[in-house]
C-alpha positions as CSV (number, residue, x, y, z in Angstrom):
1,X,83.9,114.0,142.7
2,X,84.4,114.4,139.2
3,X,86.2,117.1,137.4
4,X,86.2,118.6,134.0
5,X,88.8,117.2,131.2
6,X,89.1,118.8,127.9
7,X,90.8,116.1,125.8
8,X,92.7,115.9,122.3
9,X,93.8,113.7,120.0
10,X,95.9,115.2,117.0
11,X,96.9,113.5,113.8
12,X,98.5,116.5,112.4
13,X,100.3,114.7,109.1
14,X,97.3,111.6,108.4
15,X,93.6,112.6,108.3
16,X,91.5,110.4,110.9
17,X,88.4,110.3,109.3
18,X,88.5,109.7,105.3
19,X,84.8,109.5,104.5
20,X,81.1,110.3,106.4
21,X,81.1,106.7,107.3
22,X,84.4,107.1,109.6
23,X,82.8,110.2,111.4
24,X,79.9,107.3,112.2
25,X,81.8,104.8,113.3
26,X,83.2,107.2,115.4
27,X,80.7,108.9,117.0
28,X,79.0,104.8,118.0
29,X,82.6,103.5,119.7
30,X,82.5,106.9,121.4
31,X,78.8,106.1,122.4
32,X,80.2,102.7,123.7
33,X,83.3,103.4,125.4
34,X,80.9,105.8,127.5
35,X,78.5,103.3,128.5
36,X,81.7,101.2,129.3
37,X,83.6,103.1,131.4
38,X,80.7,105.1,132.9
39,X,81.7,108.2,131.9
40,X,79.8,111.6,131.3
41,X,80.5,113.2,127.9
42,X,79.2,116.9,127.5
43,X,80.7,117.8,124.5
44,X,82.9,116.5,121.1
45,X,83.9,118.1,117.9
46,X,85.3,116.0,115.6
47,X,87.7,117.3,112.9
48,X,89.4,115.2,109.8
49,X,92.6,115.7,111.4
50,X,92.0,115.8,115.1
51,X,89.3,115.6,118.1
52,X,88.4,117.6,121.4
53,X,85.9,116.3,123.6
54,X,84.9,117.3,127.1
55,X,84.7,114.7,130.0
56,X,83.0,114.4,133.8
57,X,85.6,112.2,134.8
58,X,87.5,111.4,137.9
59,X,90.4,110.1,135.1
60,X,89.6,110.1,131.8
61,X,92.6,108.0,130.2
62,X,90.6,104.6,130.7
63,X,87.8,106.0,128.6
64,X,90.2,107.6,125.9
65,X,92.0,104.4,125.5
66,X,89.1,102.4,124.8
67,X,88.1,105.0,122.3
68,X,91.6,105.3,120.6
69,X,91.8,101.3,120.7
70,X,88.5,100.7,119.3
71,X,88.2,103.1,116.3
72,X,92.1,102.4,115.5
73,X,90.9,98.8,115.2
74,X,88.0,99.9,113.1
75,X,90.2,101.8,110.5
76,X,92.5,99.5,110.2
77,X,90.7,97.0,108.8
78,X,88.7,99.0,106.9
79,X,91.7,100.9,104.9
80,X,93.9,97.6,105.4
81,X,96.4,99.8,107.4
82,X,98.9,98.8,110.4
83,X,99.8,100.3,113.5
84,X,98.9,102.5,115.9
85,X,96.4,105.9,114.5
86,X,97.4,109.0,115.6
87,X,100.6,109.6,118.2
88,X,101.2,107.9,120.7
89,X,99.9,109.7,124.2
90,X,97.0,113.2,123.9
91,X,97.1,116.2,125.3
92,X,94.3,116.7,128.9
93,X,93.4,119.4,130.5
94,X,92.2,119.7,133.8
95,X,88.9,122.9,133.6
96,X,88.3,124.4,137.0
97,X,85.8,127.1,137.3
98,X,82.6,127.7,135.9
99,X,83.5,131.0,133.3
100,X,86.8,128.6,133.1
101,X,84.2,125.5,131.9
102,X,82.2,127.7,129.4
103,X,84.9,128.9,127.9
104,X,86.6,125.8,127.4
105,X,83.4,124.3,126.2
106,X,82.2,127.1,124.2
107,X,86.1,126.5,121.9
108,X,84.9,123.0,121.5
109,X,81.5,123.9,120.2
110,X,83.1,126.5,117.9
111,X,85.7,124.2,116.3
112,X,84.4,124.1,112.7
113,X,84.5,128.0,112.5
114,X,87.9,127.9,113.6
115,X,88.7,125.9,111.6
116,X,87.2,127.3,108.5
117,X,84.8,124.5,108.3
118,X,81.5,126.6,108.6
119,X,80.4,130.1,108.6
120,X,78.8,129.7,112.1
121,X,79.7,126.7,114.8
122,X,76.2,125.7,113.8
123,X,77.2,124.8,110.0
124,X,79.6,122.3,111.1
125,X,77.8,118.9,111.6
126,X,80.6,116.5,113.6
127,X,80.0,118.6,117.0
128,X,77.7,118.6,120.0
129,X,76.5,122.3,118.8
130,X,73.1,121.6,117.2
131,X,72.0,119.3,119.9
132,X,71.8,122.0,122.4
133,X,68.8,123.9,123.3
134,X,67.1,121.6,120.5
135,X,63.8,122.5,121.3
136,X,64.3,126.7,122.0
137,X,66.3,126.8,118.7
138,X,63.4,125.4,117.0
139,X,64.8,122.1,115.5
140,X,62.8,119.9,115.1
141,X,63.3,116.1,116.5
142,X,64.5,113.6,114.4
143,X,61.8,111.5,112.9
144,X,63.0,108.4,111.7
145,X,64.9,106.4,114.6
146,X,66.2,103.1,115.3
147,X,65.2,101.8,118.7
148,X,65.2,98.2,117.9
149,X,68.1,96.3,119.8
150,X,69.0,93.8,117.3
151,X,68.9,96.6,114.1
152,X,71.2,98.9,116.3
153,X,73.2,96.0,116.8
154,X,73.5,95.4,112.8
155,X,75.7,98.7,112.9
156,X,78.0,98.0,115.6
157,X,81.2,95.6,116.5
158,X,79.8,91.9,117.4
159,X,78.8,91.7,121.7
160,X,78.7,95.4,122.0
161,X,76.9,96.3,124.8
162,X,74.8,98.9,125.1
163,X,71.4,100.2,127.2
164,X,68.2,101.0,125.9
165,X,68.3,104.0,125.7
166,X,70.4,104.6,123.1
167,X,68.9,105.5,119.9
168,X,70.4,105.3,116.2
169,X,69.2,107.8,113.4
170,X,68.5,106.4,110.5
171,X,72.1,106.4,109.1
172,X,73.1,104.1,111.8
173,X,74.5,106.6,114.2
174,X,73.7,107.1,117.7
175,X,72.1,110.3,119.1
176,X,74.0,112.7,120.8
177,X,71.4,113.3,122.8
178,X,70.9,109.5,123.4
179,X,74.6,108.9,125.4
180,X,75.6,112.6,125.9
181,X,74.9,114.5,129.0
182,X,73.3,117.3,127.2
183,X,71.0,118.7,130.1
184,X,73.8,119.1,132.0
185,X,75.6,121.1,129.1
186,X,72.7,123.4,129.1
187,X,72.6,124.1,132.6
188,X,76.4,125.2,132.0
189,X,75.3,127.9,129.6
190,X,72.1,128.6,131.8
191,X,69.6,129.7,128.9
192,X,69.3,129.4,125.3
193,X,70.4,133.5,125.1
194,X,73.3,132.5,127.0
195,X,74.7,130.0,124.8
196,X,74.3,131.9,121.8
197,X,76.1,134.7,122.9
198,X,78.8,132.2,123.7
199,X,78.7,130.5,119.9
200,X,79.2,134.5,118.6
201,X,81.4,136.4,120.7
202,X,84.7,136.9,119.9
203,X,88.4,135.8,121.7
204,X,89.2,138.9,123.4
205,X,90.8,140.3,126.7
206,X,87.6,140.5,128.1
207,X,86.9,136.5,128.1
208,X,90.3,136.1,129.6
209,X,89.2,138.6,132.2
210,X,86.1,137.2,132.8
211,X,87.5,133.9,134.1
212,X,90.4,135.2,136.2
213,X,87.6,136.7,138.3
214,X,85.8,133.6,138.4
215,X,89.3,132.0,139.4
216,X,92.5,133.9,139.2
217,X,94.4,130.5,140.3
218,X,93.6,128.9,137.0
219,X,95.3,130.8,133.5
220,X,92.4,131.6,131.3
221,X,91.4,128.8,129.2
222,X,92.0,130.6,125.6
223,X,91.6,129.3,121.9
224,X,95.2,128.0,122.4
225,X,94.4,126.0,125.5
226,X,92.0,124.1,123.2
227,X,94.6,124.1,120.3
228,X,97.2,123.0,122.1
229,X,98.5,120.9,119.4
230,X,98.7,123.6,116.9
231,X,101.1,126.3,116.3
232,X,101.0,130.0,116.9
233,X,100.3,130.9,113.3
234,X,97.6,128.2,113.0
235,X,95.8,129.8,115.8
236,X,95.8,133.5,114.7
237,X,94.2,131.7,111.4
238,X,91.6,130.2,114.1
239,X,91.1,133.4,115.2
240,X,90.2,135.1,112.1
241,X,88.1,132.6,111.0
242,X,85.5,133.1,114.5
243,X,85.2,136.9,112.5
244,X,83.2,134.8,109.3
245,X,85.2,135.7,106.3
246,X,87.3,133.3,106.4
247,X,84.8,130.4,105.3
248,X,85.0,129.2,101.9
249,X,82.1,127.0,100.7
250,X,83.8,125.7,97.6
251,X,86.5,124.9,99.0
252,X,87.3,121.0,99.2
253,X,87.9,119.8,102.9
254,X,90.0,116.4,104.0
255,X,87.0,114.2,103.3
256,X,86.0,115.8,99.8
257,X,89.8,115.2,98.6
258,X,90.0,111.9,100.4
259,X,86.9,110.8,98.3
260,X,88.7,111.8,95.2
261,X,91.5,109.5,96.2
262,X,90.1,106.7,97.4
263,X,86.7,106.7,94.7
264,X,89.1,106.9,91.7
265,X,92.7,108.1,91.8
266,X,93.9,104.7,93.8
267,X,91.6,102.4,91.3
268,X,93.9,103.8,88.7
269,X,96.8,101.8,90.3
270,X,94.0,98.9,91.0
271,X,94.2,99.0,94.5
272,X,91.5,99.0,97.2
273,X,93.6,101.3,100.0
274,X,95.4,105.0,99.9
275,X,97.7,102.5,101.9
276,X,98.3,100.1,99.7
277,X,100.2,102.6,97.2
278,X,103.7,103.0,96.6
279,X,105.5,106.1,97.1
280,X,105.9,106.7,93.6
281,X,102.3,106.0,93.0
282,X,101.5,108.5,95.6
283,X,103.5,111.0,94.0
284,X,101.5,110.6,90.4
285,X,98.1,111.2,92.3
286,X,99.9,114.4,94.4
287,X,100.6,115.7,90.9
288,X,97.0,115.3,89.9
289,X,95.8,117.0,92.2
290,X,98.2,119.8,92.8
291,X,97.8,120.7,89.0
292,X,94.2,119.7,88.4
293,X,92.1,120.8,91.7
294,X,95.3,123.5,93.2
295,X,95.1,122.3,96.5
296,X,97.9,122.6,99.0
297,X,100.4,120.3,99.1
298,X,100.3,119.9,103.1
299,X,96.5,118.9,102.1
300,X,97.8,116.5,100.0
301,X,100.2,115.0,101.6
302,X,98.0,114.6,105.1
303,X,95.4,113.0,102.9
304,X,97.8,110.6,100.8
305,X,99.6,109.8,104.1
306,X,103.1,111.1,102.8
């Protein structure tokens, strides 16, 4: 039988994904390493520094290793970078019980409002959230597809297998929908009301007492079960942010600064790679940006891999 896994992989002081086309990549190795290992993937939510995904699995670390292997290989090459991307091991947890599994899923889908990323979960594109209930929450399907074998394969690693039924928007990314168990998500929230009151409520004593009722052998899965990696202070900023206020559209994210970097700032040195800079050339673009856009210096330094 297999259980629930919430997995994550943190990369607290190097961003993993530096442009759109990383978040891609990403999303069509995951789509692989699925088909590969036969495993079923209900949810994912994937953040410039760090990921959280939710696996069926009788033992997921086959499946996360192919995934870690595969998109390490991928980025790599394409920022001309060595060694291993992201620590070493990732943090798993084991989800028994079903309040248990729709809490734990319900932080997943809610990870770019925690993170200030969005105003609602739904804002935050990397995630499973907008491909649930698809058809209640009146989105409409996607209309231009790729469904032709040898285009899809134009977009992936050379021999990747994959079944039919996997379908590529027109940016070159699988569907969610196409390789993720989303019917069975669904039936975890029940109805369409159901998982929206999920998206909205907030973290309280309530949820926590919810699940020890459901299963009082388990501890309640809370925001910093699923934040495992961060610290205390992080998560009470987490926890603001599911209130709304804490959103700030013009503020500029990982990828928006790692654009400025590696679109001009490195080209100033003449090099291709945020990588191939020296320290000290690192230190001129920190200063740019510290003094021209204000941004944070552990923003910076995450970004310019300092």
């Amino acid at each position: 039988m297999r259980n629930l896994y919430h997995l994550c992989v943190a990369s607290h002081n190097e961003v993993l994904f530096r442009d759109e086309s990383d978040f891609i990549a990403f999303t069509n190795l995951m789509a692989l390493a699925v088909f590969k290992t036969n495993e079923e993937l209900l949810a994912d939510a994937l953040m410039s520094t760090h990921y959280h995904l939710a696996v069926m699995s009788h033992d997921p670390a086959p499946f996360i290793a192919r995934l870690r292997h595969s998109y390490g290989r991928y980025f790599n090459y394409k920022y001309k970078r060595e060694g291993r991307l992201g620590p070493k091991g990732f943090f798993q947890t084991g989800i028994i019980g079903a309040k248990h599994r729709n809490a734990a899923l319900s932080y997943i889908l809610r990870n770019g409002l925690h993170h200030a990323q969005s105003a609602t979960p739904f804002g935050y594109r990397h995630c499973t959230v907008n491909c649930v209930f698809n058809k209640e929450m009146g989105r409409p399907p996607v209309r231009h597809t790729i469904t032709s074998r040898s285009e899809i394969a134009s977009y992936l690693p050379r021999h990747s297998e994959f079944p039919d039924h996997f379908v590529m928007n027109e940016d070159g990314m699988f569907l969610r929908e196409s390789f993720m168990e989303i019917p069975q998500l669904e039936l975890l929230f029940v109805t369409p009301r159901g998982f929206l009151y999920q998206m909205n409520r907030i973290s309280d004593e309530i949820w926590q007492k919810e699940q020890m009722e459901d299963n009082s052998n388990e501890p309640p899965i809370t925001l910093g079960t699923i934040e495992h990696p961060f610290d205390k202070q992080s998560i009470s900023s987490m926890l603001e942010c599911e209130k709304g206020f804490r959103y700030n559209p013009s503020a500029l994210n990982d990828v928006a600064v790692c654009n400025i970097i590696d679109r001009q700032l490195i080209k100033r040195f003449g090099k291709s790679s945020v990588y191939a800079l020296s320290d000290a050339q690192k230190f001129k673009i920190a200063q740019v940006l510290r003094n021209d856009l204000h941004l944070p210096q552990h923003q910076i330094n995450r970004c310019l891999v300092l």
